[in-house]
C-alpha positions, 0 to 999 in steps of 0.5 A, a space after each residue: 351267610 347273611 341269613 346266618 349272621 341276622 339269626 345269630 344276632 336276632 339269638 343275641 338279642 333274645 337271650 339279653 332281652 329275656 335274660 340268660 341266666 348264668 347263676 343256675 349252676 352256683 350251689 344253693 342259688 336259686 333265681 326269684 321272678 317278679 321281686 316286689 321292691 319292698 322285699 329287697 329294701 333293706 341295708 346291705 354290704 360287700 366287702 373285704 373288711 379292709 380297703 373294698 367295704 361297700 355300704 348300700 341302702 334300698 329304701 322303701 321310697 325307691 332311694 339308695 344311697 352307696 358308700 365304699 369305705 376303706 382302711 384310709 376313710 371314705 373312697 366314694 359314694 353314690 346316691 340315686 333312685 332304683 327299680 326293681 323288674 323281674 330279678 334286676 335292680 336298676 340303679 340310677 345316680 344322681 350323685 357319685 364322686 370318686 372311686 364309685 364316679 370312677 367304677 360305677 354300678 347299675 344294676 345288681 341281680 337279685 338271687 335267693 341264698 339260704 331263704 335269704 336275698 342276695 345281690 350281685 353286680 351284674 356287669 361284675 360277676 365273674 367272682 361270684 359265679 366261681 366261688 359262690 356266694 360270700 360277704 366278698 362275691 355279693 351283697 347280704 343283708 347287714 342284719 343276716 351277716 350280724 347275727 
């Protein structure tokens, strides 16, 4: 029994290690390896277009910088470095207040769409994995979704 127990665990351990990939199966999806980070710098937003509206910006530099506006103004904002390994970017606050110091992020899977990155919350992607990609389930570019 307990030789069952350490194989499931050391399973468990492998499989958040080298990542298990949960986006396979969201049509038109596919999962880029080893993203270099200047190919995801860029403008970025989620949002409903009334109260959940995210702004995030990844800048060349390894900044980033994240507003959640709403109909009633600003409801938090978020500022920090990021990195970039394999398909996850990290972000890491130096400054959050508010609704993004209440639910913050820290990391984002970086998908391909439409030849297109995509980010989605990792640690938030139950929508995502059900609907599929849309201005509400991920980040898109803000230049793709102006065109």
């Amino acid at each position: 029994m307990r030789t069952g127990v350490m194989i499931f665990a050391l399973l468990a351990l492998i499989t958040i290690a080298f990542g298990e990939n949960l986006y396979h199966k969201v049509a038109g999806v596919s999962t880029p390896t080893n993203v270099p980070p200047e190919h995801v710098a860029g403008a970025y937003y989620t949002g409903d277009g009334l109260g959940y509206n995210l702004y995030l910006e990844l800048t060349t530099n390894g900044q980033f910088n994240c507003t959640w506006r709403g109909c009633l103004g600003i409801y938090g904002t978020s500022t920090g470095t990021w990195t970039v390994v394999a398909n996850r970017i990290t972000l890491k606050p130096t400054e959050e207040t508010d609704m993004l110091k209440d639910k913050p992020m820290r990391s984002l899977d970086v998908l391909v769409h439409s030849n297109q990155y995509i980010l989605v919350k990792s640690d938030d992607n139950e929508f995502f994995l059900k609907r599929g990609p849309s201005r509400y389930s991920c980040f898109q570019r803000r230049e793709e979704m102006e065109k």
